[in-house]
C-alpha positions in Angstrom: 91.2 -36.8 -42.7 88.4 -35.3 -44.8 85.3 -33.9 -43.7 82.4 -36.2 -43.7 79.7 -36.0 -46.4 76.2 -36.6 -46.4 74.6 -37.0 -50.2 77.2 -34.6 -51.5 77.2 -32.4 -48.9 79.4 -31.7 -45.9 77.8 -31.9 -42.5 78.3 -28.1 -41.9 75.6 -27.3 -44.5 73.7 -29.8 -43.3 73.6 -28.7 -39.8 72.9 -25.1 -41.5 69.6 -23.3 -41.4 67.7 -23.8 -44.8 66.7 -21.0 -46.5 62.7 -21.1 -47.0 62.8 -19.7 -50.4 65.0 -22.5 -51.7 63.6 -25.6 -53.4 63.9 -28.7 -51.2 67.1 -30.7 -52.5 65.3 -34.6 -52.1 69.4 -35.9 -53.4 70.2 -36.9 -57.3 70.4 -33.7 -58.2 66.7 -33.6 -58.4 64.4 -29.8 -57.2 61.6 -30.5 -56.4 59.9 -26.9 -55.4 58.0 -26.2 -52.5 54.4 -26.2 -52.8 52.8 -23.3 -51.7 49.0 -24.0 -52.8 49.0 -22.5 -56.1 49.9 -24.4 -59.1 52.5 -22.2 -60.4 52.9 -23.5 -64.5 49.1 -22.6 -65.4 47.9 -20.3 -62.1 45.0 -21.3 -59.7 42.7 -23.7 -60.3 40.8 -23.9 -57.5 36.8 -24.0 -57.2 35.0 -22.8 -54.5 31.2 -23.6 -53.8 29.4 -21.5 -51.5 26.0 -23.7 -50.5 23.4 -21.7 -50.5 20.8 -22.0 -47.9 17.7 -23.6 -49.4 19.9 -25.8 -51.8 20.0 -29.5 -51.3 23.3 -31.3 -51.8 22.3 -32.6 -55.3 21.6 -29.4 -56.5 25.0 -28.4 -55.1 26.9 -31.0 -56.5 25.7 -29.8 -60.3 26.6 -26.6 -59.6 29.8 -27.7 -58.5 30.5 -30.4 -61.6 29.4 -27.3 -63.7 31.7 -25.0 -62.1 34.6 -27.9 -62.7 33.8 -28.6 -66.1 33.9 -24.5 -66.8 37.1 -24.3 -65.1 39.1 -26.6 -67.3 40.2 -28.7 -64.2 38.7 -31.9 -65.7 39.7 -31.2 -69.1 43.4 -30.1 -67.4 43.5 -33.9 -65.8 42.9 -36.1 -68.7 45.7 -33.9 -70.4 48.4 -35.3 -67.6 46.6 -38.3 -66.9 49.7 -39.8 -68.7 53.2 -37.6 -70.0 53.6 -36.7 -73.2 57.1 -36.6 -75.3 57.7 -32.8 -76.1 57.8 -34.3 -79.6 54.7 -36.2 -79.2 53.2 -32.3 -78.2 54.9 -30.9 -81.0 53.8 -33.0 -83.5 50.0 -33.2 -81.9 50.1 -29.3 -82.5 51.2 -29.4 -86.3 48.4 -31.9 -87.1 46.0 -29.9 -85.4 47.1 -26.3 -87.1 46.9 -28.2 -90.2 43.5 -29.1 -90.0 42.9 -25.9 -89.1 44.0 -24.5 -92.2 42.2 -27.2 -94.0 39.2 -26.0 -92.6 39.8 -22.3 -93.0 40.8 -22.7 -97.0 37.6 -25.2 -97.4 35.4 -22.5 -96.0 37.2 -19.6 -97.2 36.6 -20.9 -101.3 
C-alpha cells in the first residue's frame, strides 16, 4: 500500500511543523503570502491621526480626508477597484506618453 495523501501531500508533511517564513499553501497550487501589515508591492500606506486636544471631530475628520487624499490611498483604490489586463496597462501607458510628447512638441515650437 501507498502512503496516504492529503491535497498532494503526504500526511508526514502535514503532521510537520510549518515554517513561519513560508507562504501559506491554501491547495491548487496557489501562494498566497502571509500578511504581515505592510503592503509589500508599493510600501506602507498607512495614515495616522493624532487628535489634538481642542479639535472637534469634524475638524479631525478633514485633517484626516486631507491626509488620505495626500497619501495616494484613495487615488491607489480606484486604481484596483477593478483588474486590469497587463496589456490593457501597457497600452494605457503608450497613450498617455504619447500625449505627453504631443504636449511637449506643441509647447516646445
Amino acid at each position: 500500500m501507498g502512503v496516504a495523501r492529503t491535497r498532494g501531500r503526504s500526511l508526514h508533511s502535514a503532521t510537520r511543523p510549518r515554517d513561519p517564513n513560508r507562504p501559506i499553501d491554501k491547495g491548487f497550487g496557489q501562494f498566497i503570502p502571509r500578511d504581515r501589515g505592510t503592503n509589500h508591492e508599493s510600501g506602507e500606506k498607512m495614515v495616522k491621526l493624532m487628535v489634538r486636544d481642542s479639535e472637534t471631530i469634524q475638524e479631525a475628520v478633514r485633517r484626516f480626508r486631507k491626509l488620505v487624499e495626500r497619501s495616494g490611498i484613495k487615488k491607489e483604490m480606484r486604481r484596483r477597484e477593478h483588474y486590469q489586463k497587463p496589456s490593457e496597462i501597457r497600452r494605457r501607458q503608450k497613450i498617455q506618453a504619447e500625449r505627453r510628447n504631443k504636449r511637449a512638441r506643441m509647447l516646445g515650437r
